[in-house]
N, C-alpha and C positions, 0 to 999 in steps of 0.2 A: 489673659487677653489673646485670642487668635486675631492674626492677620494675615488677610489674604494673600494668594500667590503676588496679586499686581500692587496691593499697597505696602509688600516687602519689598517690593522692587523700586517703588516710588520712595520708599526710604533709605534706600541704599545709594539711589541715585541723590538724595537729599546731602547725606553725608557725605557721596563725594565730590557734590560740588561745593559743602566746605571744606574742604580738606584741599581735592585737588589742585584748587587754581591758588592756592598760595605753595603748594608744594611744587609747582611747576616754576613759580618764583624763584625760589630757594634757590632750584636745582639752577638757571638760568647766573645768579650768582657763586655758586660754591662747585657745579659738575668738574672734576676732572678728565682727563682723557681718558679714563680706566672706564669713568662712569658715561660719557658719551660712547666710548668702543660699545657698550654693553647695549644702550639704549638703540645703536645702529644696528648692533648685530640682532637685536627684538625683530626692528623694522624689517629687516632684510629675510628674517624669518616667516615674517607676515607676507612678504609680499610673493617667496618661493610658495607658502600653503593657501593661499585666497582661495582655493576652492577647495580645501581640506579642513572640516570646520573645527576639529579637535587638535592641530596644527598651530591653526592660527591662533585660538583659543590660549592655547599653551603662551605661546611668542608674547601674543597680548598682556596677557597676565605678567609673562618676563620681563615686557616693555614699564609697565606702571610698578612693578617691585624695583625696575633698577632706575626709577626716578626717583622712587620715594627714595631710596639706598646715596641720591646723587646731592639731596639734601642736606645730606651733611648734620643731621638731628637724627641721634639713634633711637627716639623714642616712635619718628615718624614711621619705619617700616614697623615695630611695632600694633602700631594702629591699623595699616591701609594691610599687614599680611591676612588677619579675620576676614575683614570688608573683601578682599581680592578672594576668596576663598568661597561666600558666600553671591559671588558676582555669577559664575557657572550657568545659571538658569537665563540670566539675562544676556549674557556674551552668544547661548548658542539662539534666544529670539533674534540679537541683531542680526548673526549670521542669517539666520532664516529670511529678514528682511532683505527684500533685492537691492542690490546694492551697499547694501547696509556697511560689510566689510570693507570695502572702497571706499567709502566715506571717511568710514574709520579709518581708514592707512593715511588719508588725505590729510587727517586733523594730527594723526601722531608724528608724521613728517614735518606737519606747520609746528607743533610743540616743539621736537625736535631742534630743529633750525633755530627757532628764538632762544634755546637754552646753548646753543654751539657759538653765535653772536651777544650772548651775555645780557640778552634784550630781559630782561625782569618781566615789565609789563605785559609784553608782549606775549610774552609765556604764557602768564597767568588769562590774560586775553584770551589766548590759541584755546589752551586748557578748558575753558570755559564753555566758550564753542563748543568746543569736541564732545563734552558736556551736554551742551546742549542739542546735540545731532542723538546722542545716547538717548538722551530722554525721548525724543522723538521716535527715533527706532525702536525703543524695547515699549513703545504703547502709553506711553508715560504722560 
């Protein structure tokens, strides 16, 4: 079975939003400061490359590998390293989308934040969003 460029994307974005917004949970109860340092120092990455698209790209990817890593379930980086891997085509449409990156820093600061105050829901909430700003920008 072939599938096309946009309905692999549409399935990648499917998967991650089962997976994502309960792994934003997790990480909101179980992050230590090892795992929050990592997830800041992504952001902080992102926000030095916002106009460097293989920079941000990179950072991005370090940001969602040391959420799943913040989970505290070894089998969950496991899963999301594939998916994060086959993300590449879609990460550089959002950049190409105006503004696209900004938004996205927007949502992984909101993610952020709720997993630094322990907020569960709220994570998974952010996550979701962010999600959903994804789907919208990569055409989806």
């Amino acid at each position: 079975m072939r599938i096309s460029n946009q309905g692999r994307l549409d399935n990648l974005i499917e998967i991650r939003e089962i997976l994502e917004p309960k792994i934003a949970a997790l990480a909101a109860i179980r992050a230590d400061e090892k795992d929050i340092e990592a997830m800041k120092s992504a952001i902080a990455a992102m926000d030095v490359s916002i106009e460097d698209a293989d920079a941000f790209i990179e950072a991005d990817l370090a940001f969602h590998l040391a959420l799943a890593h913040s989970s505290k379930n070894t089998l969950i980086p496991l899963l999301i390293d594939p998916i994060v891997d086959m993300l590449q085509e879609q990460r550089i449409r959002i950049f190409q989308v105006k503004r696209g990156s900004e938004r996205g820093q927007f949502h992984h600061k909101r993610i952020l934040q709720c997993i630094i105050s322990h907020n569960s829901q709220a994570a998974q909430d952010a996550m979701a969003a962010h999600l959903d700003q994804v789907r919208k920008d990569s055409g989806g």
